[in-house]
N, C-alpha and C positions, 0 to 999 in steps of 0.2 A: 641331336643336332649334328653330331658327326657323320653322319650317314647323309646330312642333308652338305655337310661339309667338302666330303668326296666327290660329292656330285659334282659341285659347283667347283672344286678344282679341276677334274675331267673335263669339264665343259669348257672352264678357260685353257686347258691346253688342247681341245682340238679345235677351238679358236683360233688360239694363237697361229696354230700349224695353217688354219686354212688360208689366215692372213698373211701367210708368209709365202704364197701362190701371186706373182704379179700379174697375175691375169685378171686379182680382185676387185684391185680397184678399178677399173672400169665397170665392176657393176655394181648396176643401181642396191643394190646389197650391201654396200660396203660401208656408209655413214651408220646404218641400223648394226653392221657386226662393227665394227670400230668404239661404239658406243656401247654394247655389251660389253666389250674388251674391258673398257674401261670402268665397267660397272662391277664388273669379274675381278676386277687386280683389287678394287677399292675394297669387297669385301673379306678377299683372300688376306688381305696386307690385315685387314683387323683381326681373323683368322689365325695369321701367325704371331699378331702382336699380344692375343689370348692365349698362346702359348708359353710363349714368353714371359707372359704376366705371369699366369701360373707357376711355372718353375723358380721365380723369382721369389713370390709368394711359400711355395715351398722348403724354396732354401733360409729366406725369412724367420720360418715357423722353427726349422731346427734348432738355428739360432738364438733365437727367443727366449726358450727352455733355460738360460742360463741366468745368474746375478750380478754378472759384471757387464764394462761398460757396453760391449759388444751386444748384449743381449738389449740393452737398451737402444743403442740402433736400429739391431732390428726390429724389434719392435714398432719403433719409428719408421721401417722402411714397409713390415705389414700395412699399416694404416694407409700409407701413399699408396700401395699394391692392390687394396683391396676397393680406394677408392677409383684410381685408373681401374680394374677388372670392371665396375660397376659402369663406369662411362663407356668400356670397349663393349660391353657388352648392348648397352643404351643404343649406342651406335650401329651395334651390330643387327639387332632386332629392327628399327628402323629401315635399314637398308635390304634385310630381307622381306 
């Protein structure tokens, strides 16, 4: 999926670039890229927010390892991490 990930960032930034051309919006092209734009950022933002989940997740797990209260936290913040991963991912699959 990372390889399908790159893509689809490449693709929103020479998007972007072309949308940033005012000669675009006059053409009949522009509701059809406008609308990719915004299909592009939607799956990029779950993208970065699987990143994030992950390291979260990871710093989580470190933590965990321990017998005090902290480790009982995280533990508690694994469980929330792993359940948001499973819906960013839901989401994510979906939209691709």
């Amino acid at each position: 999926m990372e390889a399908k990930e790159e893509n689809l960032r490449q693709e929103l930034t020479a998007l972007q670039a072309r949308l940033q051309d005012p000669s675009i919006f006059a053409s009949k092209e522009y509701p059809k890229l406008a609308k990719r734009q915004d299909e592009l950022e939607k799956i990029v933002t779950l993208f970065d927010e699987r990143q994030n989940l992950n390291e979260a997740h990871r710093q989580a797990t470190e933590l965990a390892s321990g017998n005090d209260e902290l480790a009982a936290l995280a533990q508690e913040e694994l469980q929330s991490t792993e359940t948001a991963l499973v819906i960013n991912e839901t989401r994510l699959i979906e939209l691709l």
